[in-house]
Every structure is written in C-alpha cells, then in structure tokens.
C-alpha positions in Angstrom: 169.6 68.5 151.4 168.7 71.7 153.0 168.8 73.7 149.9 166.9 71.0 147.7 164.4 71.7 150.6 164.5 75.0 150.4 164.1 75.1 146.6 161.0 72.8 146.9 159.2 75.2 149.0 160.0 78.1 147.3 158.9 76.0 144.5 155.6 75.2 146.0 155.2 79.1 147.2 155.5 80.1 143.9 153.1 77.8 142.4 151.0 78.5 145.2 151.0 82.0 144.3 150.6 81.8 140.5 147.3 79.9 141.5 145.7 82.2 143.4 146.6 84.8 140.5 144.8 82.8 138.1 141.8 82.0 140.6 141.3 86.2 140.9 141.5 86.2 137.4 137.9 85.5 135.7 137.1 84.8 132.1 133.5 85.6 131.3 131.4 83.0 130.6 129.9 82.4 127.2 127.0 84.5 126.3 124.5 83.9 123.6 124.7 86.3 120.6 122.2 89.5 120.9 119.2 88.6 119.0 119.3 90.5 115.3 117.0 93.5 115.5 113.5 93.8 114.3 112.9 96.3 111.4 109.9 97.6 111.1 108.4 98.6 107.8 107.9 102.3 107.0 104.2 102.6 107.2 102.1 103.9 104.7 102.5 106.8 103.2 99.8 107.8 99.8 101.7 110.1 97.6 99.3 111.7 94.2 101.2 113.2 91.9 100.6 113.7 87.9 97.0 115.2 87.6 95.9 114.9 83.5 92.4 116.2 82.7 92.2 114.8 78.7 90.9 117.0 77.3 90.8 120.1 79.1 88.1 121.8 77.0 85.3 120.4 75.7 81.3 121.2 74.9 78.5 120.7 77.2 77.1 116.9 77.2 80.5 116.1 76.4 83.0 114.4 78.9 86.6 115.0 80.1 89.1 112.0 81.8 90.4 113.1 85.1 93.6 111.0 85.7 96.1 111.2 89.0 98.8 108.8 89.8 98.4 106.9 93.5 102.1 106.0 94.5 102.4 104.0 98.3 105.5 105.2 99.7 105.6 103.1 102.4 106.6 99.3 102.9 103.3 98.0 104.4 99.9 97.7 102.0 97.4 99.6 103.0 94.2 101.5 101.0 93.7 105.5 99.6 90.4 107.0 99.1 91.1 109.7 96.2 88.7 112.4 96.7 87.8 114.1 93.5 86.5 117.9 93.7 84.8 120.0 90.8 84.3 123.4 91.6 82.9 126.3 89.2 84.6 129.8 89.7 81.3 131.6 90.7 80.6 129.6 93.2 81.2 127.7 96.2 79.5 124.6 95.0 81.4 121.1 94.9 80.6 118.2 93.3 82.5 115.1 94.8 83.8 111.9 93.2 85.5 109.0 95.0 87.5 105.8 94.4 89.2 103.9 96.9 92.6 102.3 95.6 94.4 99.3 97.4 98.6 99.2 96.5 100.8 97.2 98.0 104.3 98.8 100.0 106.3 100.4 96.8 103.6 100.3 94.5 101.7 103.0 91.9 98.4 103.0 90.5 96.3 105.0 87.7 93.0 106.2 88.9 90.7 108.0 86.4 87.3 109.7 86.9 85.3 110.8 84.2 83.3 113.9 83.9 80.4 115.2 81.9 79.9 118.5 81.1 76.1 120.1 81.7 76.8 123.8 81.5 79.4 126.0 80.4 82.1 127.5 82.3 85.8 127.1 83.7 85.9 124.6 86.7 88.7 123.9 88.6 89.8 120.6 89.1 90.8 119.3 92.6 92.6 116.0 94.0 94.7 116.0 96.8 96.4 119.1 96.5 96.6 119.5 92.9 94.9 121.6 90.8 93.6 122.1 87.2 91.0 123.7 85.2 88.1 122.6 82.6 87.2 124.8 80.2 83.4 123.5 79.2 82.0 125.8 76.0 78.0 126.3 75.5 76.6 123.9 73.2 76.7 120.4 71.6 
C-alpha cells in the first residue's frame, strides 16, 4: 500500500508539474489580418511627343496644321495646357497659341493648331520641347 501511495504522489507531482509547464507556456491570441495596403495612383504626368507641321512650306495667306500628340502618363485624370510658340529667326518675337486638353490616367490625345502665313520667312515651330521649322515663301 505504501508504494501504490507513493506512486500516486509521484503521479500527482508529475502532473502537477506538466501543468505549470503548460501554464508558462502562452499561445498568442488571435489577431486580425493587417489591413491590405492602399496604392496610390501615379499622379499625373503630360508627356508631348510627335510634333507634325503639314505642310511645312507654304505661301503667304496660306495655312500650315501644327499637330503634337498629348499622352497622360499617370493613373489619375488631370488637364495639359499645350503652349504653342512661333518664332521668326530674326527676331525675338513670339506669337502664342494655346489649348487646354483634359485625358484621363493612360490616355493620348491629338491636338492641332493651325497657322496662317502673313509674311515670308522660316519660323521655328515650338511646343513643349520640340522643335520644327515653317518655311513660308512671298506671295499668293
């Protein structure tokens, strides 16, 4: 009878024990998934690329099409002024044309300007930061 006590106690020691090692021992609790993160769009970004001037020489009184291409980089709309400069090669006179052009993210848009000739000359064609020339010859 002793041992059968003995072997209960060591019995209840031991089980004793094994609780306390699983009370020191914690399992996180549940936590909620990190929300997903927020992309942001790229923002705008205007992008003018394929200056045409159609034709490129003509006669006084006559007119010339100025054409760019008006590409939005970006994901988010947004709206482009295109600045059009004419400038003769004598002098440091500019006339300016505008046109504002509204493209949604991803999108591309002709804008045209057109020009008539009043005196002869070569002009140099400006928008953005591409350049071309008109040749405009005397006379109708």
């Amino acid at each position: 009878m002793k041992r059968v006590f003995q072997l209960v106690i060591l019995t209840a020691i031991s089980l004793m024990g094994l609780v306390l090692i699983l009370g020191a021992c914690t399992v996180p609790a549940a936590t909620a998934p990190a929300p997903a993160p927020t992309l942001t769009p790229t923002p705008v970004v205007f992008v003018v690329s394929d200056l045409t001037i159609v034709p490129d020489t003509i006669r006084t009184t006559h007119t010339s099409t100025i054409g760019v291409t008006v590409t939005n980089t970006g994901e988010q709309p947004g709206t482009y002024t295109v600045v059009l400069k004419v400038q003769p090669n004598s002098t440091n006179k500019q006339d300016v044309q505008t046109q504002d052009v509204t493209l949604a993210g991803g999108a591309s848009q002709k804008v045209t300007f057109v020009l008539t000739a009043t005196q002869g000359g070569t002009y140099e064609i400006m928008v953005d930061q591409l350049i071309g020339f008109l040749v405009v010859a005397s006379g109708a």
